[in-house]
Structure formats: C-alpha cells, structure tokens
PAROVEX-377615 format. One line per 3 residues: number of its first residue (from 0); for each residue y, x, z of C-alpha. Coordinates in Angstrom, 2 decimals, decimal comma. Example, Ala and Ser with C-alpha at 12.3 -4.5 7.8 and 13.67 -1.06 7.14 Angstrom:
residues 2
0	-4,50 12,30 7,80  -1,06 13,67 7,14
//
This chain:
residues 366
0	86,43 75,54 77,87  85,80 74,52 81,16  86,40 76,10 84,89
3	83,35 77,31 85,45  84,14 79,64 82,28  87,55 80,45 83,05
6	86,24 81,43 86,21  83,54 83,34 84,81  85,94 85,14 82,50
9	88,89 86,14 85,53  85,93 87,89 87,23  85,53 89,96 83,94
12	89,36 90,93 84,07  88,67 91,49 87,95  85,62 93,27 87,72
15	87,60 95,89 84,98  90,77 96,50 87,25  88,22 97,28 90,27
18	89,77 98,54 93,85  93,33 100,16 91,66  93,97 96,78 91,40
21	95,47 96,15 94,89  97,82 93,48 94,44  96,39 90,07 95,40
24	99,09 88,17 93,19  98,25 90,83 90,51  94,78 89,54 89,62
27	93,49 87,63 86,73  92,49 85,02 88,29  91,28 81,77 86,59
30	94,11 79,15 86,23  95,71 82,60 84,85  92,78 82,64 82,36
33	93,36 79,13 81,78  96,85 79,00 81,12  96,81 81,66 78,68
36	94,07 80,36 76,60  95,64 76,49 76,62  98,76 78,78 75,15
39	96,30 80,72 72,58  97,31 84,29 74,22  94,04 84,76 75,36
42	91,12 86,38 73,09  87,48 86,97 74,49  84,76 88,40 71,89
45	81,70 86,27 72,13  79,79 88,84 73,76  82,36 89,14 76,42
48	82,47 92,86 75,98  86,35 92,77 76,02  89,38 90,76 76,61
51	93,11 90,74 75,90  96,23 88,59 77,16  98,84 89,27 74,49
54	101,04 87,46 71,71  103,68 88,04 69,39  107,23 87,83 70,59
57	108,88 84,65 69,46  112,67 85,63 71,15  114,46 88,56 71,26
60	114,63 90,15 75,19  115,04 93,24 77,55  112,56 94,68 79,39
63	114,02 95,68 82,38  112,04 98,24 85,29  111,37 98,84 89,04
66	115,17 100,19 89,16  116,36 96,56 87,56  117,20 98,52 84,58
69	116,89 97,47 81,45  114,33 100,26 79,59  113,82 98,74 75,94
72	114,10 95,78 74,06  111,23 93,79 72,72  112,35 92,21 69,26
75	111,11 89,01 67,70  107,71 90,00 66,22  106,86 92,35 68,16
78	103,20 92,44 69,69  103,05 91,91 73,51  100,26 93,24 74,84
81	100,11 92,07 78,80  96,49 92,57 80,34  92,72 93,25 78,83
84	89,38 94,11 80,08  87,05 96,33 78,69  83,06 97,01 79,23
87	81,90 100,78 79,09  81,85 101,61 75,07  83,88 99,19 74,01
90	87,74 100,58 74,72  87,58 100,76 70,28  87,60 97,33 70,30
93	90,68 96,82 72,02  92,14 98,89 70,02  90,81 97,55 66,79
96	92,01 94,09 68,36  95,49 95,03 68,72  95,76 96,55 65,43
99	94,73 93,55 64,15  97,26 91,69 65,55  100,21 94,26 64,97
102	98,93 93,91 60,64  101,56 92,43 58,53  102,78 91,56 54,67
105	106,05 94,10 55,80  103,92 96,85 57,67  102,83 97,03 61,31
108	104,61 95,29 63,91  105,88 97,33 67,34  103,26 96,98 70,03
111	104,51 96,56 74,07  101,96 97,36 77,19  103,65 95,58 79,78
114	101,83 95,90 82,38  99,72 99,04 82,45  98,16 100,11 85,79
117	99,21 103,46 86,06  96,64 104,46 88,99  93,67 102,69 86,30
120	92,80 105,63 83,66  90,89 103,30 81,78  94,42 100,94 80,86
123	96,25 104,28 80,25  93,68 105,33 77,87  94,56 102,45 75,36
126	97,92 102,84 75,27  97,63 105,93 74,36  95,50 105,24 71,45
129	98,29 104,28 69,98  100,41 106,76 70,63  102,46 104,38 72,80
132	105,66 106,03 74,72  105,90 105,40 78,24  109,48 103,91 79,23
135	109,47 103,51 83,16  107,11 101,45 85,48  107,76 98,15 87,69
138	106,82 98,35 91,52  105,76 95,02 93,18  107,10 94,42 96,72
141	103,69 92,77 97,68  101,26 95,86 97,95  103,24 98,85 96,26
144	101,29 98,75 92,87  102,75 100,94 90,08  102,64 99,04 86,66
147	103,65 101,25 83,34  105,63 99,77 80,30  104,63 101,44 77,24
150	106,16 101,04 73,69  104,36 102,16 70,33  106,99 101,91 67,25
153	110,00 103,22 65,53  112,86 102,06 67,45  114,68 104,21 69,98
156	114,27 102,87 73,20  116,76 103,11 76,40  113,77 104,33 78,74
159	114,41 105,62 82,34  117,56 106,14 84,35  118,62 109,80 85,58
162	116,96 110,81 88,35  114,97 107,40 88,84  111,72 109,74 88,38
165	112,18 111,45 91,45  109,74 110,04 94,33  110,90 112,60 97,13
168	112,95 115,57 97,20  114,65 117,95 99,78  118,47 117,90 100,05
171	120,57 121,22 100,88  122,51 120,55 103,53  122,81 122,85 106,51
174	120,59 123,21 109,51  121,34 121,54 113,14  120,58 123,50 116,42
177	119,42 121,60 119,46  117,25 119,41 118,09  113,73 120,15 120,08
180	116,32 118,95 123,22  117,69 115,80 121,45  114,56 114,52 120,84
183	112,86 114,93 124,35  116,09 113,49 125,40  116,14 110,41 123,24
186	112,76 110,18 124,25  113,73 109,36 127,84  116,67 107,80 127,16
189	114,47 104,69 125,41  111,44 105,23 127,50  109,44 101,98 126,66
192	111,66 100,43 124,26  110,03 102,10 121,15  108,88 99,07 118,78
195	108,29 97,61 115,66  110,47 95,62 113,80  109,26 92,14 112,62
198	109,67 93,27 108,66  107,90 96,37 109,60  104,61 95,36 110,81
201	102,60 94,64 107,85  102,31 98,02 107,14  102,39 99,17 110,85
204	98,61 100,21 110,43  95,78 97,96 112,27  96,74 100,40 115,34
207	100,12 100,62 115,41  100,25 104,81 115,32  104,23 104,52 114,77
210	107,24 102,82 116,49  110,83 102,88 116,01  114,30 102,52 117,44
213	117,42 101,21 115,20  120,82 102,54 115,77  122,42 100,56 113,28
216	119,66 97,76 113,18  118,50 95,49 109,50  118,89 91,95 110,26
219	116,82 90,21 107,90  116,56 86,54 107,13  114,85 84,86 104,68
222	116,17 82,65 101,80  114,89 80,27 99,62  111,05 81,09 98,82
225	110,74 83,03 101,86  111,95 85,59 100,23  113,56 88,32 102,63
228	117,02 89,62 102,95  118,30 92,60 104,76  121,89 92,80 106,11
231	123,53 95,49 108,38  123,72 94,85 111,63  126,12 96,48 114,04
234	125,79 100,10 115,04  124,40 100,27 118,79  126,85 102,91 120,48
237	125,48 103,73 123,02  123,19 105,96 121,33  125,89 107,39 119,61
240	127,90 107,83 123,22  124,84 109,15 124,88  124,04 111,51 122,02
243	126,74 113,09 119,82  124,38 115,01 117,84  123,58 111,81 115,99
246	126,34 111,82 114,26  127,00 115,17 113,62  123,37 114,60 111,30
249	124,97 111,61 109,54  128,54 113,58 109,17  127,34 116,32 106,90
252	126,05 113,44 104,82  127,64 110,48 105,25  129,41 108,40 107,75
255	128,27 105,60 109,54  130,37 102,97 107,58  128,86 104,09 104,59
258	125,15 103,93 106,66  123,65 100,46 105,99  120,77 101,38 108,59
261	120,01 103,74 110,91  116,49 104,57 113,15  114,92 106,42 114,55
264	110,74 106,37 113,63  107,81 108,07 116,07  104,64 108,49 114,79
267	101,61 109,02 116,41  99,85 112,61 117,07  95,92 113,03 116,02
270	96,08 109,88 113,63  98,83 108,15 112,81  100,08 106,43 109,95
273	102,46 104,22 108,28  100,30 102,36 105,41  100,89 102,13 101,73
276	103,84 100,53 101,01  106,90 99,84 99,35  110,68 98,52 100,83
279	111,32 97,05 97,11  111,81 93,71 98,36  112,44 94,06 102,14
282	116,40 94,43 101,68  119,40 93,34 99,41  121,20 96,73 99,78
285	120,80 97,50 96,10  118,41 100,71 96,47  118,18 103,20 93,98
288	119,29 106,83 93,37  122,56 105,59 90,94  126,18 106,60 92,35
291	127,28 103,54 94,04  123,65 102,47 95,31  121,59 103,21 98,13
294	119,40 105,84 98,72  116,63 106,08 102,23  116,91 109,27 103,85
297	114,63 111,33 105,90  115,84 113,63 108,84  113,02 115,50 110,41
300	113,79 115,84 114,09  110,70 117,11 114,80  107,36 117,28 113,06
303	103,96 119,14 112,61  102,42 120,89 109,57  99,61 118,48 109,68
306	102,06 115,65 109,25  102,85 114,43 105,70  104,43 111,80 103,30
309	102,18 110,64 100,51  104,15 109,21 97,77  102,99 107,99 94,22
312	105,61 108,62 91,51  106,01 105,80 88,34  102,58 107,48 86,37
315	100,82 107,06 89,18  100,55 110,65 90,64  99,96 110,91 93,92
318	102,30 113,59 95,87  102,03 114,68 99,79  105,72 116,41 100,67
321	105,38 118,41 104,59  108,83 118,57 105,78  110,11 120,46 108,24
324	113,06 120,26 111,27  116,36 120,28 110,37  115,46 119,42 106,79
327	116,99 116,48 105,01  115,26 114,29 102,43  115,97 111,78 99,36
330	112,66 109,09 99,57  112,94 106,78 97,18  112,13 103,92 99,57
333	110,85 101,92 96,27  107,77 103,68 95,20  104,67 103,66 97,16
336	104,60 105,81 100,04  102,66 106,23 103,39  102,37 108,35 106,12
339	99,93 110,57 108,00  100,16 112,79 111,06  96,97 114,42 111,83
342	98,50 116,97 114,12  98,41 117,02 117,96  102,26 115,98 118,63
345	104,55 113,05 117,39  106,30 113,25 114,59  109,86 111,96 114,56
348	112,39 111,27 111,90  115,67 109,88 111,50  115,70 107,63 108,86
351	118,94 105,85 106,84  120,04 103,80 104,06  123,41 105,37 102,53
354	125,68 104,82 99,44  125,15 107,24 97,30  127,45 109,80 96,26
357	128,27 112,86 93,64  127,79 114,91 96,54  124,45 113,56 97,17
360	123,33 114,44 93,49  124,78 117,38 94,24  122,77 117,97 97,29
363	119,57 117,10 95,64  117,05 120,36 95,15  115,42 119,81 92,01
//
C-alpha cells in the first residue's frame, strides 16, 4: 500500500470522528494507518465504506481508567476492538466485522471497545450492538476528550471506583458571613497583581476573561518529555495575616497543611470564560475523589446567576452546575470542564486542592 493510500484512508477515520474528535494526538492519522496495517490490525472493505483497528489479544493485561484504576482485564483471546469508521448505512457492517472476528471452534470470544468517543453517538451506537457494558472512560490531558471502555462477554469485570462518577457536586458545610466585604477587600488589597499562571494560559480563553491570585502557589516544572509536574509551594501569609476569613473557609474543611494549593480565580462580567479543559496532567498531587487523594474545591465568594460551570461527566453528558455564595463544591478537576459568566459582575471563587477525607465523603450531597 503506499502513502498516498494510507493517507487517503486516515482522512476516512478523520472524516467519521468529525469536530467530537478534538484531540489533535487523538486522530487517525496516516503513519497510524500505516503502522497498523504493516501489523495486520487494520481492515478496510474494498469499497471503503468502513474501517476497523482491532486484533485479538495475544497477553493477558489490565485495563486501567482516567482514575489510574484498573476497570477489567482483557484475557488472551479476547477481541480488541480500538478505532473504526463508518459511512452512513453501513454501521451493520462493523458489526458483522467484529462478529466475525470474535467466531471460534470453543464459542465467541469477549469483545473490548477501547476507545469509544463518548461525545460521538455514532461509536456508542456499535458498542451497543453488542450489548457491550460500559466500565469507566479515560480523559486525555491534551484537550479534555472523554474516551469510553466497553466490554461485551461473560466475565465479571472490576468497572468504576465509588464515587469516581461524580463530575461536580455541592458539599454541606456551613455558611460564612462577611463575604461581599472580603472580596471588595481582597480586591484592593491585590489591585493589579491579578494574573495568570504560566500552566494556566492555554485555556485562559483568546481574551483572557479570568485571572487569579495563589495563596499557596503550584510550582510546576517539567520532567523528562516535557511532561509537567506540580509541587506545593509555600503558603503566602500575608494574605492569610491581612485576611483571617481565609482560613476560617479552609478550617471547616481542611487545614492548610493538608491544602496542596490555594487561589483565588476572577472571572470576567458580560463574557468570560475559562475554556474546555482538563488538570489531568497539570499536577502530580494524585487527584481523585479516593480517601487519601486529592480532591479541587470550589468556594464561591461571590458570583451571579448567569455564571456557570459546564462539566462533561465519563458518558459524555454535558452538565452546567450555578453555584451560589457561601457554597462549597467537590469538581473533579479531571473531567472536562469550562466556565462561563454572562452576567454583569465578576465572578470569584476560591479554589483548592485537599486530601481527602471520610468527612469529605461525608460532606458530599448526593
């Protein structure tokens, strides 16, 4: 086969995922279509109606999720079904394809969808043909794109960690007074020293609606592969001197040992936002909604009821949450979330990274 075709064949597989497909590193793109077909995992019809990228399992491994979990185990055998394309009419051959491929002398073998887009209707729509179970999703730290492991056999499967379902939810912890004054007075206080940090611009918007303080600041570095990591820094006291009310918010919580950042975010009246993204791969503080990890949480110091998060959960559901002062907030700082204030005053919010506790689950409004 030569490039021209390989080429001719990625923009099939691109042409399918269309604008859900919003990872750049994501895409089928021809040396992909190449080195699956020198491998023999890649099947085009003659027609070019459809195409798959799958094989049968040759080891035994886990298959682990966003949360680093491990959700199932693929066993030798087993069919492994990562990508296809499909033109309009033709989702029955896929399907046909794969059950093809799962036929054997001792029944049908176990089929895996690896690497279903959950936001693409069309990719969900095979997998359930087959009556596949969804197990959990992975999240990619480039451009927040949600991508659905599904499992169609007999075998019981480990599936998704408690709670690791939740995108956003309110905690119930008790209301602050004063906070219309702490906020004017912070205000002040940093007058033109509202910014954004260096690992926060990409998703900064093109006009930087939003800026931020940090009390206990994330110094990131990168390591090998340019690949960031996040360490705490050292809390800034004279916030904390200047305004005690700080951490009386972090007290009913938390403390500020057990805070591995701390800011403060403003976001822009009539406007604003704080693109899609995800904070997967920004730090090492181990994220995730487990006792012992840590969680991102939201303290609304003062907002608007035109201002609200937009989060997508791991089946690709898109949910806006309005929050309101004095409320506190588990985000789960992996999935894909953005932000939009179309009122006509800034919205601010405390924001931190804490370990999380049995109190926190306890906490959590479900």
């Amino acid at each position: 086969m030569e490039q021209q075709e390989f080429k001719n064949i990625s923009k099939l597989f691109m042409d399918y995922d269309g604008e859900v497909q919003i990872n750049p590193f994501a895409k089928i793109h021809w040396g992909t279509v190449q080195e699956n077909y020198l491998n023999g995992k890649l099947f085009v019809d003659n027609d070019k109606n459809y195409g798959i990228i799958g094989s049968e399992a040759k080891t035994s491994r886990e298959v682990k999720d966003f949360s680093n979990q491990v959700v199932g185990q693929i066993k030798v055998g087993d069919v492994c079904i990562k990508r296809f394309f499909y033109k309009e009419g033709h989702k029955e051959s896929v399907v046909n394809h794969i059950s093809k491929m799962r036929e054997s002398t001792f029944g049908d073998r176990d089929v895996w969808f690896t690497h279903i887009n959950m936001e693409h209707e069309g990719d969900k729509a095979v997998a359930k043909e087959f009556d596949a179970t969804w197990l959990s999703s992975k999240i990619d730290a480039v451009a927040a794109e949600v991508r659905g492991v599904y499992y169609s056999g007999e075998q019981k499967q480990i599936g998704l960690g408690k709670h690791e379902n939740i995108p956003c939810c309110r905690l119930d912890y008790p209301y602050i007074e004063g906070l219309d004054n702490f906020t004017e007075e912070l205000d002040e206080f940093v007058e033109d020293g509202w910014g954004i940090a260096d690992h926060q611009k990409s998703y900064g918007g093109k006009d930087k609606t939003w800026t931020s303080i940090e009390i206990i600041p994330l110094i990131v570095t990168y390591g090998t592969k340019k690949a960031k990591q996040g360490l705490r820094g050292d809390l800034n006291e004279e916030y904390i001197k200047r305004f005690p009310i700080i951490e009386n918010i972090i007290n009913q919580i938390t403390t500020f040992d057990d805070c591995l950042w701390l800011a403060v975010a403003k976001v822009s009246p009539k406007g604003g936002n704080i693109s899609r993204h995800s904070d997967k791969g920004i730090d090492k503080m181990n994220a995730g909604i487990q006792i012992g990890k840590t969680a991102r949480i939201h303290y609304v110091m003062k907002s608007n009821p035109e201002t609200y998060f937009q989060l997508q959960d791991l089946q690709g559901k898109t949910h806006k949450y309005s929050m309101k002062q004095g409320e506190y907030w588990y985000m789960d700082k992996r999935k894909p979330h953005s932000v939009y204030n179309k009122g006509d005053t800034f919205r601010y919010h405390m924001i931190f990274d804490m370990k999380v506790t049995q109190d926190l689950w306890d906490h959590l409004i479900l």
